[in-house]
Backbone as JSON Lines, residues from 0, in Angstrom:
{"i":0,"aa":"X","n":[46.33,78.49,37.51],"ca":[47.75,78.79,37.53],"c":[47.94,80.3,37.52]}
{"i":1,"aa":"X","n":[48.9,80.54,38.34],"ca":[49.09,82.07,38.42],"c":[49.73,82.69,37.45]}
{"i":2,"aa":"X","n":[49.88,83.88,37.34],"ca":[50.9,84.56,36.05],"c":[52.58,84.65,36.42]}
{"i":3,"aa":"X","n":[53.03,84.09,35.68],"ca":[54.58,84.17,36.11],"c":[54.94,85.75,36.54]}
{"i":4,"aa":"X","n":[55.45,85.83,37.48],"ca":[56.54,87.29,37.92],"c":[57.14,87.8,37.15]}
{"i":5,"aa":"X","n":[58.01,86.82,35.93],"ca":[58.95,87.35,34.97],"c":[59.35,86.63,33.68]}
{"i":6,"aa":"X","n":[58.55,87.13,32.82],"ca":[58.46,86.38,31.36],"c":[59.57,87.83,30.06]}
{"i":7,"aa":"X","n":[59.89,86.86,29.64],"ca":[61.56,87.53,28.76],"c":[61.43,86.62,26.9]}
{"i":8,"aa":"X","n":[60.97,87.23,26.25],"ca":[61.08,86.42,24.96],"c":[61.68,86.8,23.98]}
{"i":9,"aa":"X","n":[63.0,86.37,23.51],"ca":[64.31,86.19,22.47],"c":[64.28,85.22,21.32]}
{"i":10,"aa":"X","n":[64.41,86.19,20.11],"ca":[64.15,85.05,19.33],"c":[65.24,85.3,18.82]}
{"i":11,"aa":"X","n":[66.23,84.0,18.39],"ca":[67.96,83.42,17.92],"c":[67.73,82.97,16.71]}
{"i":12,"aa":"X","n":[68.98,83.27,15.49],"ca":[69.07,82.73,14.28],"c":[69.82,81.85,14.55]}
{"i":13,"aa":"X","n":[69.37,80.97,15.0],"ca":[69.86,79.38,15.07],"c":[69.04,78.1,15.54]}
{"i":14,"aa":"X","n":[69.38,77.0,15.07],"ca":[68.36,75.84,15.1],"c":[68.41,75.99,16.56]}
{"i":15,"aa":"X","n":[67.32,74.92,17.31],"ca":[66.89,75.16,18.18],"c":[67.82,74.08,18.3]}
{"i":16,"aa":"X","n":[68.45,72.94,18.91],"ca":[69.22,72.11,18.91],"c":[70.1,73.12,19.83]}
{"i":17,"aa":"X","n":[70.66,73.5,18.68],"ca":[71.62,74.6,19.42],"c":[71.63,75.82,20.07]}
{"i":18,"aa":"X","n":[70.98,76.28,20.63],"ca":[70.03,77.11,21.7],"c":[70.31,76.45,22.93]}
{"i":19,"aa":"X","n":[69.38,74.98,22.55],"ca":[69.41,74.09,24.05],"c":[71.0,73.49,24.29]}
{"i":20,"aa":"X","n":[72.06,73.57,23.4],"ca":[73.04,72.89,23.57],"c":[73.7,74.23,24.65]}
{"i":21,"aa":"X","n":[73.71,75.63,24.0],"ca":[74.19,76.84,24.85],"c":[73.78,77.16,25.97]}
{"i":22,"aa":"X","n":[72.36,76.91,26.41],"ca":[71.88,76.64,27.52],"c":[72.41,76.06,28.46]}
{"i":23,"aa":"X","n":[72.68,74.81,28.26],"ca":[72.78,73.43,29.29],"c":[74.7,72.63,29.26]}
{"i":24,"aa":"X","n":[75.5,73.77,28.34],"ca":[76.94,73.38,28.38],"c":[77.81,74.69,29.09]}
{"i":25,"aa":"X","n":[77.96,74.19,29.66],"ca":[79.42,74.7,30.85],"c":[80.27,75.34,29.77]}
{"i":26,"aa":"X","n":[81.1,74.83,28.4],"ca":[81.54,75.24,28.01],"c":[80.77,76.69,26.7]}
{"i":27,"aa":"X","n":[79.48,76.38,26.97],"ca":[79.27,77.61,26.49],"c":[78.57,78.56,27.66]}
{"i":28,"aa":"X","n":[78.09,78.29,28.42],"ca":[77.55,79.33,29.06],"c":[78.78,80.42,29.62]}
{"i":29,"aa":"X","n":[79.9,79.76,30.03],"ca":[80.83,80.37,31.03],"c":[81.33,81.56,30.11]}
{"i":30,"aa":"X","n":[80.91,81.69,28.36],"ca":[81.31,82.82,27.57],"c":[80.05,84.16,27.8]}
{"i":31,"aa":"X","n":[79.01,83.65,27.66],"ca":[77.58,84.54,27.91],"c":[77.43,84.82,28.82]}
{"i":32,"aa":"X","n":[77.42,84.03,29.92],"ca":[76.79,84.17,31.62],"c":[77.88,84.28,32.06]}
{"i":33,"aa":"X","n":[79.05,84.19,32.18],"ca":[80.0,84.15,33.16],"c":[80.14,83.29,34.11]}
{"i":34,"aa":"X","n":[79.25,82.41,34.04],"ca":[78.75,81.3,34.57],"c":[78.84,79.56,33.97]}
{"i":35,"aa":"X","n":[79.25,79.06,35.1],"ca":[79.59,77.73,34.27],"c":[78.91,76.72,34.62]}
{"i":36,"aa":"X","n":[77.68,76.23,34.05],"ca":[77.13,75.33,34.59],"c":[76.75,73.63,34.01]}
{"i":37,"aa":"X","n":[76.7,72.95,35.1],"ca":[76.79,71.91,35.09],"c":[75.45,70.82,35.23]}
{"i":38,"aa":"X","n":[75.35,69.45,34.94],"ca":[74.27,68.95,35.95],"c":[74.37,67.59,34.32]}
{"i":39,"aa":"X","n":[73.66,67.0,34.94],"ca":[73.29,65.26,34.21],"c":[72.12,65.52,33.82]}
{"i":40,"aa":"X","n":[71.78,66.4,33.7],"ca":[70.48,67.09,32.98],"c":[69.53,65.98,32.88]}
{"i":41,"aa":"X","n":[68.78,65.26,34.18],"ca":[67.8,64.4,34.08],"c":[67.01,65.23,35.02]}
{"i":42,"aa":"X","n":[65.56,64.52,35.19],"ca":[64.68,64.48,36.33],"c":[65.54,64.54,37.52]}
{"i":43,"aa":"X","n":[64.94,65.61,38.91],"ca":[66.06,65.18,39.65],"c":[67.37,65.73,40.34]}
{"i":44,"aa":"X","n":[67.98,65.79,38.81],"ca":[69.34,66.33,38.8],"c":[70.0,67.96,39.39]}
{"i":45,"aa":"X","n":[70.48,67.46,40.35],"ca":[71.32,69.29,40.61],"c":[71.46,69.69,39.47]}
{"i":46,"aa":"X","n":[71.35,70.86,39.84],"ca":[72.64,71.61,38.64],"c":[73.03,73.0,38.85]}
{"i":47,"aa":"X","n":[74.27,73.28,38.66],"ca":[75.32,73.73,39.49],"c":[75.57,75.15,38.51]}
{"i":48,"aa":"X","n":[75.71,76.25,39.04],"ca":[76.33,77.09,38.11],"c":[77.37,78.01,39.18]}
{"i":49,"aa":"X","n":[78.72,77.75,38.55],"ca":[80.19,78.33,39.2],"c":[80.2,79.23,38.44]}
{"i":50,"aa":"X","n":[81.48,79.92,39.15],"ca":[81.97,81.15,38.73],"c":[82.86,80.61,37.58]}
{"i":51,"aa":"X","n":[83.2,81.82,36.53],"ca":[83.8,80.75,35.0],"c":[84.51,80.13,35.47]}
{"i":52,"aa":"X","n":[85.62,80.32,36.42],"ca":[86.75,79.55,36.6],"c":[86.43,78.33,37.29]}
{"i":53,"aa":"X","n":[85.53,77.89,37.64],"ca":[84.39,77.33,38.11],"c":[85.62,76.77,40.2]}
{"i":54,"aa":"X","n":[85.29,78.04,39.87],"ca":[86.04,78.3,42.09],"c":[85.03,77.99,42.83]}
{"i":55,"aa":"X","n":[83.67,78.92,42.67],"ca":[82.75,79.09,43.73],"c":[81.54,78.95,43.09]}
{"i":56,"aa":"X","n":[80.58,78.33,43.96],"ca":[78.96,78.37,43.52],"c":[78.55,79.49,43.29]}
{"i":57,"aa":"X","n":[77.84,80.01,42.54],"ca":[77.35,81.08,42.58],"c":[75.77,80.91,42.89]}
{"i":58,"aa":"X","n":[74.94,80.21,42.1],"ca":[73.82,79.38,42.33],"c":[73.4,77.83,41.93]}
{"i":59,"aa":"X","n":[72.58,77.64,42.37],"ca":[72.21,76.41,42.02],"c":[70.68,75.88,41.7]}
{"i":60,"aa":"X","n":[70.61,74.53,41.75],"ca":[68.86,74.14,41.3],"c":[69.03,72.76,41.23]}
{"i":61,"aa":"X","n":[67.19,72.56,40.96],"ca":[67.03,70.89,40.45],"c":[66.31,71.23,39.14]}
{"i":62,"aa":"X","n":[66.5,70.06,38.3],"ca":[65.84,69.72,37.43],"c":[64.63,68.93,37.64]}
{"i":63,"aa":"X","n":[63.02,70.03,37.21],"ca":[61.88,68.88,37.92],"c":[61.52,68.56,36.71]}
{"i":64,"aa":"X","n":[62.0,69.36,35.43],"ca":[61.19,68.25,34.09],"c":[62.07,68.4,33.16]}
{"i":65,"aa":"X","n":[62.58,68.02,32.08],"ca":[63.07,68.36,30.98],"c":[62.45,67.36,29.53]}
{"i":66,"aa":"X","n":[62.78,67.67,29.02],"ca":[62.63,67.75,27.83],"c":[63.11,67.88,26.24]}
{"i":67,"aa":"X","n":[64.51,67.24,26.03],"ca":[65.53,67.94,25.1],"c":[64.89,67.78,23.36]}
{"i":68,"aa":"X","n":[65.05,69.03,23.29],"ca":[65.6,70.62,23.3],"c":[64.64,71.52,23.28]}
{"i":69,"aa":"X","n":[63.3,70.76,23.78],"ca":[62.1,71.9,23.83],"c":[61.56,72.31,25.15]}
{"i":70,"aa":"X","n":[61.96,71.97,26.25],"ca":[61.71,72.39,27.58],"c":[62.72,71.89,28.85]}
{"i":71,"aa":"X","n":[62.75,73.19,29.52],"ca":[63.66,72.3,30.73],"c":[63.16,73.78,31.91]}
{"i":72,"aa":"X","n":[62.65,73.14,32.94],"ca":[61.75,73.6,34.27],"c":[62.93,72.99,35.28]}
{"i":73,"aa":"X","n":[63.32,73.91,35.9],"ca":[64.36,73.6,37.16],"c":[63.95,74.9,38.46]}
{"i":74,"aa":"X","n":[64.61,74.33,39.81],"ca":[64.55,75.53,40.56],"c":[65.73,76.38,40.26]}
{"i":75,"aa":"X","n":[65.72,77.31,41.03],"ca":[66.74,78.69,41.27],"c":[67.17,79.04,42.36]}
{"i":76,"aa":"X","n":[68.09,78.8,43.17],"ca":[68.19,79.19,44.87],"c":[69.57,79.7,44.51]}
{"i":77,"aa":"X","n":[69.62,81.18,44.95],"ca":[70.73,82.29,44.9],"c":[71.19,82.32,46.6]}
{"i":78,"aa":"X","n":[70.81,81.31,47.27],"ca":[70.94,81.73,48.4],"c":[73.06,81.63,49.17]}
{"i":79,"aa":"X","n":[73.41,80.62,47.75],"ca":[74.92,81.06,48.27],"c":[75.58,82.11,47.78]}
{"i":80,"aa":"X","n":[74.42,83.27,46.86],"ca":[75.18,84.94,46.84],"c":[74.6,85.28,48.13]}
{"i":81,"aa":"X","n":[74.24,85.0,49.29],"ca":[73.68,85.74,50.54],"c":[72.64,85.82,50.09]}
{"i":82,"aa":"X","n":[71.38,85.69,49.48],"ca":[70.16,86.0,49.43],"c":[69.0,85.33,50.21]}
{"i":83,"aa":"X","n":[68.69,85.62,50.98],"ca":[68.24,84.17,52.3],"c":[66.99,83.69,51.5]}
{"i":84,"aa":"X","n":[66.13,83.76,50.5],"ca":[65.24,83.44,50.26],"c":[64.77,81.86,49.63]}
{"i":85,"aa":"X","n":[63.44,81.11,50.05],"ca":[63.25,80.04,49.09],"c":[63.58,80.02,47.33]}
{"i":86,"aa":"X","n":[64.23,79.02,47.43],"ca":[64.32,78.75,45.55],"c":[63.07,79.06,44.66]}
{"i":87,"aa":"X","n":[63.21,79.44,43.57],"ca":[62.27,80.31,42.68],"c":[62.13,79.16,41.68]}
{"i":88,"aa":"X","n":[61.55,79.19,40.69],"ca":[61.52,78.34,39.7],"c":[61.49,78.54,38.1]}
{"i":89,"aa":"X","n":[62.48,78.48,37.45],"ca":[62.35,78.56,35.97],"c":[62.41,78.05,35.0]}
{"i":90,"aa":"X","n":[61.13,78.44,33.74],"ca":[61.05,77.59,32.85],"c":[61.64,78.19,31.89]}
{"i":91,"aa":"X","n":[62.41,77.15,30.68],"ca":[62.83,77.63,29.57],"c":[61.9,77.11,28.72]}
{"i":92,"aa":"X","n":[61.15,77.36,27.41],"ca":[60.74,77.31,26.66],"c":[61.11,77.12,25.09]}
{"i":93,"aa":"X","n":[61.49,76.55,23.92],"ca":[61.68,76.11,23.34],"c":[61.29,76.06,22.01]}
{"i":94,"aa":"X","n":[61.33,76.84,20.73],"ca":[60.63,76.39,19.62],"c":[60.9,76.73,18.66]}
{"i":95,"aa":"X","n":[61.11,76.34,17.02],"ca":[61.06,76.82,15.83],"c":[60.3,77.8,15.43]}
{"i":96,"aa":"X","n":[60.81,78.6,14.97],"ca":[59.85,79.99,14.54],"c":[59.92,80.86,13.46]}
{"i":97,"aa":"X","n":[59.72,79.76,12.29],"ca":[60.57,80.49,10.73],"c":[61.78,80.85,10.69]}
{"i":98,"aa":"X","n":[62.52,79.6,10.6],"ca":[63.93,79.11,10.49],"c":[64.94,79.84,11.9]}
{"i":99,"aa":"X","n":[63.84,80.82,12.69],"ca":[65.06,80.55,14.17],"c":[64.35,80.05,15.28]}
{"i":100,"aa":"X","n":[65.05,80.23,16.06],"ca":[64.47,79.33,17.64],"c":[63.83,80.84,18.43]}
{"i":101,"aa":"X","n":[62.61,80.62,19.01],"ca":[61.9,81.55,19.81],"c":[62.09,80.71,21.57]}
{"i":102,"aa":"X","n":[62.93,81.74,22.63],"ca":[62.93,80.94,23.82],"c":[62.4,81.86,24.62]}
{"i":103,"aa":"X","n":[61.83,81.63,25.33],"ca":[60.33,82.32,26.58],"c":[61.15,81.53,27.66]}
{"i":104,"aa":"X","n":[61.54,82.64,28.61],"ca":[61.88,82.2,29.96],"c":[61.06,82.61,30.74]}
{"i":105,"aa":"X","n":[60.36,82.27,31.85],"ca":[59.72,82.35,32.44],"c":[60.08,82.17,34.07]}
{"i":106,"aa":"X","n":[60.25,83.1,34.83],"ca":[60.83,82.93,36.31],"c":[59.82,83.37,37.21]}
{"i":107,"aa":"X","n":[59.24,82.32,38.39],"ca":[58.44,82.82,39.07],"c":[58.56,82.29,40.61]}
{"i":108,"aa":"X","n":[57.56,82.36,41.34],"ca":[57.92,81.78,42.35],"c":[58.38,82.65,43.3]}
{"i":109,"aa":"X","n":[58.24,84.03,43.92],"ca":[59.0,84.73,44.75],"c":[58.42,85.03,45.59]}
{"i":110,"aa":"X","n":[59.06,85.57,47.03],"ca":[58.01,85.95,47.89],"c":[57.77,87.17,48.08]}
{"i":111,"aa":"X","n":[56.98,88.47,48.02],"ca":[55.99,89.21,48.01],"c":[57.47,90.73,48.01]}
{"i":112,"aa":"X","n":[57.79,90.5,48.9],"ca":[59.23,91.19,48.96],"c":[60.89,90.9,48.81]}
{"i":113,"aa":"X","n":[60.56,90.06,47.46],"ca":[61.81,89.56,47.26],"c":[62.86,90.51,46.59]}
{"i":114,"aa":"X","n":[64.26,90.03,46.77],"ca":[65.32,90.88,46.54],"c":[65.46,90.15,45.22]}
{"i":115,"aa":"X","n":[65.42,89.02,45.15],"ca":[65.73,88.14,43.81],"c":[64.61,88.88,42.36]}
{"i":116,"aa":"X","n":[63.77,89.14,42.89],"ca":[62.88,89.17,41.54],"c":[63.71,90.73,40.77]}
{"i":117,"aa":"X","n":[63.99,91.84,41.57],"ca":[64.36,92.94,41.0],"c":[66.0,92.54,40.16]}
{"i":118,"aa":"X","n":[66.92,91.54,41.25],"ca":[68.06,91.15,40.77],"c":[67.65,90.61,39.19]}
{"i":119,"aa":"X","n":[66.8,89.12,39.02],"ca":[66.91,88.49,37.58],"c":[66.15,89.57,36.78]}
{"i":120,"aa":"X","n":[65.45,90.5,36.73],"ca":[65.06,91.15,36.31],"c":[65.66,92.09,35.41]}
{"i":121,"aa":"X","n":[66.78,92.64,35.87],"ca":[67.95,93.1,35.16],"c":[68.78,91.84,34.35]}
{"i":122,"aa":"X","n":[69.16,90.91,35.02],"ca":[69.82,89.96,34.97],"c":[69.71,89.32,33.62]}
{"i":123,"aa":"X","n":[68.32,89.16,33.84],"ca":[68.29,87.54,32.42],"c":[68.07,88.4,30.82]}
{"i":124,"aa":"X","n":[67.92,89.85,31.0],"ca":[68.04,90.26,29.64],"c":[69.03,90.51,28.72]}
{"i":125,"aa":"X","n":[70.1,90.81,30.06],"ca":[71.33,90.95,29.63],"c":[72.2,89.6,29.06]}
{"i":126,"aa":"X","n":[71.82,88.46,29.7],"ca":[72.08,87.45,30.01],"c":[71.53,86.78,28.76]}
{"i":127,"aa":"X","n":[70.22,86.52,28.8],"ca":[69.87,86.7,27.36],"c":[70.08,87.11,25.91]}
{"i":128,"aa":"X","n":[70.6,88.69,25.89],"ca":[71.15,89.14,24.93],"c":[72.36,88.5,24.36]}
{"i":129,"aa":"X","n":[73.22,88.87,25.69],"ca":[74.51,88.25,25.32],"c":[74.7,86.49,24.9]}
{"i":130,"aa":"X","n":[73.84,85.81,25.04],"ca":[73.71,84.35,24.65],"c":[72.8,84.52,23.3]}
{"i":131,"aa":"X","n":[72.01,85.29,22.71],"ca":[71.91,85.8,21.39],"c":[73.13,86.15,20.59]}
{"i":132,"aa":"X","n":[73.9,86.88,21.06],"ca":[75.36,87.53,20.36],"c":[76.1,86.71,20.1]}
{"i":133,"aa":"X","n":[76.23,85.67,21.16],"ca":[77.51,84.42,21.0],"c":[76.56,83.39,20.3]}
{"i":134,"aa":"X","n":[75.41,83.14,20.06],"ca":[75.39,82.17,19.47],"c":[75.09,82.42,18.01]}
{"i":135,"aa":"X","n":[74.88,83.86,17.49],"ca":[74.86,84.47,16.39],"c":[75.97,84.87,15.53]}
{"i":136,"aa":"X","n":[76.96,85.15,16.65],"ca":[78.32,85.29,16.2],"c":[79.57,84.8,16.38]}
{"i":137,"aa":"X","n":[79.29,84.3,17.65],"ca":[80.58,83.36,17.93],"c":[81.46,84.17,19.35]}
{"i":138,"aa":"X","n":[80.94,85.24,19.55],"ca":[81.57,86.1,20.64],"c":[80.32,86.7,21.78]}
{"i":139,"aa":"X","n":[80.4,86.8,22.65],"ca":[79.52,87.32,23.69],"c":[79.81,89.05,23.7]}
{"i":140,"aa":"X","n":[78.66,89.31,24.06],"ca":[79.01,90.62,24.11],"c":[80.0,91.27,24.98]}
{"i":141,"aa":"X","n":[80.42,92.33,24.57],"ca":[81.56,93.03,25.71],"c":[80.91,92.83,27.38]}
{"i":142,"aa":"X","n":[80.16,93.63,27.46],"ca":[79.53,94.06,28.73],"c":[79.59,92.29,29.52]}
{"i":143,"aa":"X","n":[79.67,91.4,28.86],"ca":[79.76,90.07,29.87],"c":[80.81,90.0,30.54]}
{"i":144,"aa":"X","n":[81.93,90.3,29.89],"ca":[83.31,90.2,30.25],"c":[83.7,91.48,30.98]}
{"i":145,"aa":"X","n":[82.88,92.26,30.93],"ca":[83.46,93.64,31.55],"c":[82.33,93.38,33.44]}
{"i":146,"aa":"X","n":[81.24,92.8,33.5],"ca":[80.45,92.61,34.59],"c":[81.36,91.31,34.98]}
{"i":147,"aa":"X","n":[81.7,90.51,34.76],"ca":[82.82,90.11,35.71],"c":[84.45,90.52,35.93]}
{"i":148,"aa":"X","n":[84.78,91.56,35.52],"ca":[85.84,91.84,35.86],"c":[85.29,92.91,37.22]}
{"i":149,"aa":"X","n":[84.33,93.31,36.65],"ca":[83.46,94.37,37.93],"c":[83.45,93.43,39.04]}
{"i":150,"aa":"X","n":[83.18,92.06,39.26],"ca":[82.96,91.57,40.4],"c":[84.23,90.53,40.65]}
{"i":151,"aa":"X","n":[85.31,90.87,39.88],"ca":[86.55,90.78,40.69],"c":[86.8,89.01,40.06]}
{"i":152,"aa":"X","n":[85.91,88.56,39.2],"ca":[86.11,87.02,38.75],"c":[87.2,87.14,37.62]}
């Protein structure tokens, strides 16, 4: 097995339960990510992430394994922001780690000159952080709400 492209590890003061619940609910992601996503969270399953107001796709995926609340492996295809490239693939990771949850994302899968790998690269730390903040405090960080007013959502 090869080495993932892009490994990110956050550790949250909160049960892991609820980690995977912020993850995988529309009504919480659309505060962190700006993003609202959806899916029947089986084997399989699309799953959809809109803009908050949930207008437009922003990206999408399948679910090829899950696992609740300790793993969930889906693809990544950005290709309805214009990005022409094959879907990427990412794992979330999952675990107790002296009373908080430790989550290892792992995104790989790109091709040699991809535009996507430099994009999540910036992307999922911020993205990350700010889903640390809201689920630590109850509010997302500023900068979430200020990167979509930047892109006009």
């Amino acid at each position: 097995m090869s080495k993932p492209e892009f490994v990110y590890v956050i550790y949250i003061q909160a049960p892991q339960a609820k980690v995977w619940e912020a993850l995988t609910s529309g009504e919480h992601t659309k505060h962190f990510w700006s993003r609202y996503v959806q899916s029947e969270w089986k084997q399989g399953s699309r799953v959809e992430f809109l803009r908050a107001d949930k207008s437009k796709l922003s990206h999408d995926g399948e679910v090829l394994e899950i696992d609740p609340p300790n793993r969930l492996v889906m693809t990544f295809d950005v290709s309805a922001e214009g990005m022409a490239e094959p879907p990427s693939r990412v794992t979330y990771e999952l675990s107790e780690h002296h009373g908080a949850t430790k989550l290892t994302v792992m995104h790989e899968g790109f091709l040699p000159d991809s535009k996507v790998l430099p994009a999540i690269s910036g992307g999922w730390p911020a993205i990350l952080s700010s889903m640390k903040t809201y689920i630590e405090s109850g509010a997302a960080m500023r900068m979430t709400d200020e990167n979509r007013k930047a892109r006009g959502e």
